[in-house]
N, C-alpha and C positions, 0 to 999 in steps of 0.2 A: 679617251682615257684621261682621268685624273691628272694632276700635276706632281700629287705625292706618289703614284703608281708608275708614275712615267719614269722619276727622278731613284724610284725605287730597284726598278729593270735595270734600268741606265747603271747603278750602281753597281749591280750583281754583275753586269757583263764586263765593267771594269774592270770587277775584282779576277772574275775569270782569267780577265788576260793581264794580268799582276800590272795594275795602273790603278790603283784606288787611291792614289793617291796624285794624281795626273791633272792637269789643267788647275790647278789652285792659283796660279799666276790670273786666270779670265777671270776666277770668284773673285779676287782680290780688284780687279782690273775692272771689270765691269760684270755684276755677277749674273746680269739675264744672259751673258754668252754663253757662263758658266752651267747653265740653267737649261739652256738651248742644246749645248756640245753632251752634257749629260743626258738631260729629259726625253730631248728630244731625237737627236743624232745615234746613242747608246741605247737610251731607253723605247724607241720606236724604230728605229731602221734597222738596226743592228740584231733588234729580237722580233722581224716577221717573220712567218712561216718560212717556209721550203727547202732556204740554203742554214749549213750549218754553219757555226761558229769558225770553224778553221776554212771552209769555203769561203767566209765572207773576208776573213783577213787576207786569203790568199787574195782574193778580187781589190783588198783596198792597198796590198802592196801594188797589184799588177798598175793601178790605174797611176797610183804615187809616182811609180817606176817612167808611165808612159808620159806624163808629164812633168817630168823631173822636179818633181816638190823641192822646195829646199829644208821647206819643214813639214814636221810630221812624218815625214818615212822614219827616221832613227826609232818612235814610240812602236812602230808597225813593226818593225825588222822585231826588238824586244818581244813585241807582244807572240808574233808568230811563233818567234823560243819559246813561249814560255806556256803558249799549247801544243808544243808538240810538233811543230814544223820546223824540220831538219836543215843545216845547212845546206844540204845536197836539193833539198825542194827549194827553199828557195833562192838556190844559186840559178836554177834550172826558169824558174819563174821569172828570174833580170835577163837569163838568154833568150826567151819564147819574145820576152816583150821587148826587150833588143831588137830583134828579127824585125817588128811591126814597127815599134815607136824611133827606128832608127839607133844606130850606132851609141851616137853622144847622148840619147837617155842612159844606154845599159852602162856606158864608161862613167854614167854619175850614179846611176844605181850602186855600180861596186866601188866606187869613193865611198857616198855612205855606209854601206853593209862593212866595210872595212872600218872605218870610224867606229859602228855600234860592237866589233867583235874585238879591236883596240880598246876600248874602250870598258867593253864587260871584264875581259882578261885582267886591264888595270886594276881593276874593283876586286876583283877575284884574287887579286895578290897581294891588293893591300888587308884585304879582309883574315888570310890566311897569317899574314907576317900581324896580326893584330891579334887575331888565335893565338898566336906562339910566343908572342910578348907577355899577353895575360898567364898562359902557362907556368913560365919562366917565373914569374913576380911570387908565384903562390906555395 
């Protein structure tokens, strides 16, 4: 596949899972990462046959979870919100893989997932008290 077809996929699945705007720090940084993490990462693993889209995040939390990433789970947790996978899935996803990858993954699993839900809430409150400001003014 192309390099503009690859970068192209890559971009569409991004956007799918509300990150089109993600990794800009690797363009900046060095941009064949950037190039690699889209093109190639997004635009070819991410869109082979068989597994769907929310199969495959669920498998990229499960794997994040089992070796306790310290980065890159927070974008996943996001990403999994933002097609459709539930707190309850994947709270259920840090317990399965708890079970396997041991205790001290899943109690760093829900540090993170707690960070990313601290965190949205924040957003969500400032964004609202910024609604209500603009209101007010007009």
């Amino acid at each position: 596949m192309e390099h503009n077809e690859r970068m192209k996929r890559g971009f569409e699945v991004l956007k799918k899972m509300g990150r089109q705007d993600t990794m800009l720090n690797q363009k900046v940084l060095y941009p064949d990462v950037y190039d690699l993490s889209v093109g190639f990462l997004f635009g070819e693993i991410w869109t082979r046959p068989h597994l769907t889209l929310r199969e495959r995040e669920l498998i990229t939390l499960a794997a994040n979870i089992a070796t306790a990433r310290p980065n890159g789970t927070h974008s996943h947790y996001r990403s999994a919100k933002h097609i459709g996978i539930t707190k309850e899935e994947i709270m259920e996803v840090i317990i399965h893989v708890g079970m396997y990858a041991g205790w001290p993954a899943l109690a760093h699993a829900v540090l993170q997932y707690t960070e990313v839900l601290e965190e949205d809430a924040a957003k969500e409150r400032s964004k609202k008290k910024t609604t209500r400001g603009s209101r007010k003014t007009k």
